[in-house]
PASEBA-1860 file (N, C-alpha, C; in nm, 3 decimals):
! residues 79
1> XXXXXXXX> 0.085/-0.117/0.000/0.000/0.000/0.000/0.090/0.124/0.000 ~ 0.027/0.246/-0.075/0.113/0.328/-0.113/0.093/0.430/-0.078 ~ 0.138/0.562/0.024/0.054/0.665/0.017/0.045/0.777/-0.060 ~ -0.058/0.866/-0.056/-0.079/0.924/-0.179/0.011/1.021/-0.206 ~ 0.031/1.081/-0.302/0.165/1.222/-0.315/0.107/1.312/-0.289 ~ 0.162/1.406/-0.263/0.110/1.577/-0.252/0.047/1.634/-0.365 ~ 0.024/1.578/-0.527/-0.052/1.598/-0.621/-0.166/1.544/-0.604 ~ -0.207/1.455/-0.563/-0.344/1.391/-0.533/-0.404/1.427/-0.403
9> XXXXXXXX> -0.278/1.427/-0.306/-0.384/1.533/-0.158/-0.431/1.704/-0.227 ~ -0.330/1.780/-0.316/-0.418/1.899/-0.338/-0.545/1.883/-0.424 ~ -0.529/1.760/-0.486/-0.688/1.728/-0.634/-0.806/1.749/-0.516 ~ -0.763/1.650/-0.421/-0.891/1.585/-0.340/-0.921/1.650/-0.267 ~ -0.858/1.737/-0.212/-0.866/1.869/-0.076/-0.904/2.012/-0.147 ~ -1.047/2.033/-0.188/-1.047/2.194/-0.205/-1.036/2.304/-0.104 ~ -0.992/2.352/-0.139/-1.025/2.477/-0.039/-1.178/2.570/-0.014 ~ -1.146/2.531/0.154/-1.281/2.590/0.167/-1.345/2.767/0.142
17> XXXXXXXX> -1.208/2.854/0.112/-1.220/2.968/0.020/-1.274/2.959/-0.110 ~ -1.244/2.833/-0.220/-1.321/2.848/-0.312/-1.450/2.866/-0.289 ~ -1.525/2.762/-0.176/-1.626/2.784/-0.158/-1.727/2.903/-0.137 ~ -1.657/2.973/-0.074/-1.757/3.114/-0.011/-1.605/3.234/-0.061 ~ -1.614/3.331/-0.065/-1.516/3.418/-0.133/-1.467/3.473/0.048 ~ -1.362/3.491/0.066/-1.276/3.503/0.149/-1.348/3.663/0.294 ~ -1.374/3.755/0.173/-1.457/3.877/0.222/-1.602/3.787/0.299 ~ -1.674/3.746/0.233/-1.783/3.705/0.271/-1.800/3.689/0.407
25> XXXXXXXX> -1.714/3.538/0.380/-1.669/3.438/0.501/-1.602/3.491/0.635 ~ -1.517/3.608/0.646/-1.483/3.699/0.704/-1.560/3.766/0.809 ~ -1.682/3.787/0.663/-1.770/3.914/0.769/-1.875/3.845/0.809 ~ -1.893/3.684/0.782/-2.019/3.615/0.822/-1.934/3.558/0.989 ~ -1.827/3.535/1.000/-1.755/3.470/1.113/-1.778/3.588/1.211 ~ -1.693/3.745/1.173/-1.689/3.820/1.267/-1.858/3.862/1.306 ~ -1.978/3.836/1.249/-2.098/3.859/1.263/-2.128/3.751/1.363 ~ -2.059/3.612/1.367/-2.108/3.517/1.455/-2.036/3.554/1.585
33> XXXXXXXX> -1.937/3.550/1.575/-1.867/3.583/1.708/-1.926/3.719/1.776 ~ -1.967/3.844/1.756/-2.025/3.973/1.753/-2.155/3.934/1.855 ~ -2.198/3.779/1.805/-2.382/3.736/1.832/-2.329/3.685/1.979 ~ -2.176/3.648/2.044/-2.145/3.533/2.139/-2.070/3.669/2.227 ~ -2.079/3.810/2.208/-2.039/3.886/2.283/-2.104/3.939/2.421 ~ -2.087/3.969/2.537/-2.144/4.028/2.612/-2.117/4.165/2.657 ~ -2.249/4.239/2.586/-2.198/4.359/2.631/-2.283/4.422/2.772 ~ -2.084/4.484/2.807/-2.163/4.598/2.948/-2.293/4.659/2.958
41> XXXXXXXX> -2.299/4.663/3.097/-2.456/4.757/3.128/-2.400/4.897/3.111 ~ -2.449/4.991/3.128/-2.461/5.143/3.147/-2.369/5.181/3.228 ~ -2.434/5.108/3.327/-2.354/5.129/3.489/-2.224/5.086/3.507 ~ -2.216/4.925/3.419/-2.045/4.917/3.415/-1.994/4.973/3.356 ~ -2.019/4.993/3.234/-1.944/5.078/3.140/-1.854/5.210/3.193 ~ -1.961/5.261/3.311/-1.950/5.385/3.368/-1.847/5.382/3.475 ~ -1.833/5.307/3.545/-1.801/5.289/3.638/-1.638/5.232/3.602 ~ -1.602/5.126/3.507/-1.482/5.070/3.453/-1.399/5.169/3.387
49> XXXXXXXX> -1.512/5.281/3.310/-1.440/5.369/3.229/-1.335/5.485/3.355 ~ -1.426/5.490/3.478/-1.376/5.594/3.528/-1.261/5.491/3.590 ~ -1.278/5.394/3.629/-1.180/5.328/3.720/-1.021/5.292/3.590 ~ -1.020/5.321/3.466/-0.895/5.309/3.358/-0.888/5.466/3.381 ~ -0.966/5.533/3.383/-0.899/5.702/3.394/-0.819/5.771/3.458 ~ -0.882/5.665/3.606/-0.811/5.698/3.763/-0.636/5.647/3.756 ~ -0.682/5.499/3.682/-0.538/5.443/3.704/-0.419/5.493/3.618 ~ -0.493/5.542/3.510/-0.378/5.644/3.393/-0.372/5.737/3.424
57> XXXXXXXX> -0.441/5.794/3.498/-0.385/5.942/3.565/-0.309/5.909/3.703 ~ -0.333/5.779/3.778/-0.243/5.794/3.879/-0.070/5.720/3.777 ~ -0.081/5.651/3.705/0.044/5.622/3.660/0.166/5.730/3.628 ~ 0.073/5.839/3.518/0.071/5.894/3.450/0.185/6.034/3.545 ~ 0.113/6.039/3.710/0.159/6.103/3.800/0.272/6.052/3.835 ~ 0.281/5.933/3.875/0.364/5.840/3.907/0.563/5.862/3.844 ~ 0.489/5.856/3.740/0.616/5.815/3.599/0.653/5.981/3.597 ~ 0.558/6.086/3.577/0.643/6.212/3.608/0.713/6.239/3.726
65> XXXXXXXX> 0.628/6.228/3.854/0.722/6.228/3.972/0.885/6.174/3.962 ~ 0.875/6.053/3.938/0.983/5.993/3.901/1.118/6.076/3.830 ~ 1.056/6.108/3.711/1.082/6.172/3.596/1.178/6.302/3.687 ~ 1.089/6.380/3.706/1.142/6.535/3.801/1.233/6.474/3.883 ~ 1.203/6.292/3.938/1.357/6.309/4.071/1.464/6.294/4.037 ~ 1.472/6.232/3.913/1.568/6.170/3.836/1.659/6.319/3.760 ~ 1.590/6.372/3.710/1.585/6.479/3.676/1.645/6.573/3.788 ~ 1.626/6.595/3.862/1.637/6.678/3.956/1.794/6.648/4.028
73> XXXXXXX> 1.773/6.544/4.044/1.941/6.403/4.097/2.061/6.474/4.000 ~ 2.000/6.457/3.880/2.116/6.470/3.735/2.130/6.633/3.749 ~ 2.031/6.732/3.827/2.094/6.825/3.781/2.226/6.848/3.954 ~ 2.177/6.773/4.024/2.257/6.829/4.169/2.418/6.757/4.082 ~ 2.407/6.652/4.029/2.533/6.558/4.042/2.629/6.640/3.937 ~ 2.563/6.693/3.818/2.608/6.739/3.652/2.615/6.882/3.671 ~ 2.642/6.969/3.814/2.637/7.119/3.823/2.730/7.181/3.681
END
């Protein structure tokens, strides 16, 4: 028994792009997945949005503080 060559696995194997055109198939998948999403209430939305605002503005403080000591170090040491 012989197995088959790589000319007879591509005959027998179409591609499932011929089938449906690539765009189609695309926007019919991201439409299914879209249907399996859960979206936030009002209230979370509200509430999550402010709680990423808080934490990028406390980082945001953070990393400048820093910034000015470092800064501040280089100018005592580099008179």
């Amino acid at each position: 028994m012989t197995s088959p060559s790589s000319e007879e696995i591509q005959v027998n194997s179409e591609p499932k792009e011929a089938q449906n055109p690539p765009k189609r198939s695309f926007l019919a998948a991201t439409y299914e997945e879209l249907k399996l999403v859960v979206w936030p209430s009002r209230q979370q939305l509200f509430s999550e949005s402010i709680a990423v605002i808080l934490m990028v503005s406390l980082s945001a403080a953070s990393i400048a503080a820093v910034s000015r000591f470092y800064g501040w170090g280089a100018s005592q040491i580099f008179r």
